[in-house]
Steps between C-alpha positions, in 0.01 A plus 500: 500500500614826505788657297850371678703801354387835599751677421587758244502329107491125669375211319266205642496207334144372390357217348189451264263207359391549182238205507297387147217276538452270215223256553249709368391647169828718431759524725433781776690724738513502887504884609418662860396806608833667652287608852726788531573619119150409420659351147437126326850359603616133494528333844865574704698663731799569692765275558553436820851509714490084560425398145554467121320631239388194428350423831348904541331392167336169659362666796368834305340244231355338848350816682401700188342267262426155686744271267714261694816513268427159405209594315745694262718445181781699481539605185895490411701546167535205326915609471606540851747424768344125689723462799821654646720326737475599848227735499097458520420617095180711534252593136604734291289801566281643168617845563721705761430855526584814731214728561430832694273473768552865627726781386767364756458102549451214243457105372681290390250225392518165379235376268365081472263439211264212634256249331193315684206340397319483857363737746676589815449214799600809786315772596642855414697602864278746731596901466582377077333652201184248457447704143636218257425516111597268249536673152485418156819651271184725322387606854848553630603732190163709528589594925603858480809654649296531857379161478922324455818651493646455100816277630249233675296484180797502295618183676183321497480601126865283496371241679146444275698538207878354544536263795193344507554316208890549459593452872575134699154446743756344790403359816532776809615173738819533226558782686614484912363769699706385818766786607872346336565530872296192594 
């Protein structure tokens, strides 16, 4: 989708899958070749005008990588607010950050750390990066500054070493991804 703020220092709110595979040797990375950065990148996108996060996450994870959602663990702090009254409770997000993407228009992106320990049952959506790579931590830390922007490394580097074992593996069906207005 393309940016929905074009204006002068606007924000777009994005969303991205940081996905871990963990049915093989050592755990491993999901990362895609950005088509028009021509970076390693987790899947993820833009947030769309008729959706949550939450539900912008599901359908990136869908196009970009081939997981249904339900392939997924969320991972979640084990500390964390369960259920409010009156409101659909989405996951807490493993990072929130606000980025340049030009000198003059930015995002505001929210980060899900993911678990799995199957391969994707979709195919990857026509006109999406087909370049998927699953890395080790060693492999990730040896990609060079052209190869993977720092913060995405530096979040997967969280994610190896903090969540994964320190983090909740919830259920993504815990989670709605209808609209609160249905």
């Amino acid at each position: 989708m393309a940016h929905i703020h074009t204006g002068t220092n606007q924000h777009d709110l994005t969303v991205t899958a940081y996905i871990l595979r963990t049915d093989t040797q050592e755990p491993k990375a999901l990362l895609h070749m950005h088509k028009k950065l021509q970076v390693l990148l987790p899947v993820g996108g833009h947030v769309e005008l008729d959706e949550t996060p939450w539900q912008a996450a599901a359908h990136e994870i869908a196009e970009e990588s081939g997981y249904e959602l339900y392939q997924l663990r969320i991972l979640q702090p084990v500390s964390r607010i369960m259920k409010l009254s009156r409101v659909i409770q989405h996951p807490y997000p493993l990072s929130m950050n606000t980025h340049a993407v030009s000198t003059d228009h930015f995002h505001t992106d929210i980060q899900y750390g993911f678990v799995t320990s199957e391969s994707p049952r979709l195919t990857i959506d026509e006109g999406e990066s087909a370049d998927l790579r699953w890395v080790t931590r060693d492999a990730l830390k040896n990609l060079g500054p052209k190869d993977i922007f720092d913060n995405a490394r530096e979040v997967y580097e969280f994610l190896f070493d903090e969540a994964l074992t320190g983090w909740e593996r919830v259920e993504t069906a815990d989670f709605s991804i209808k609209n609160s207005k249905n």
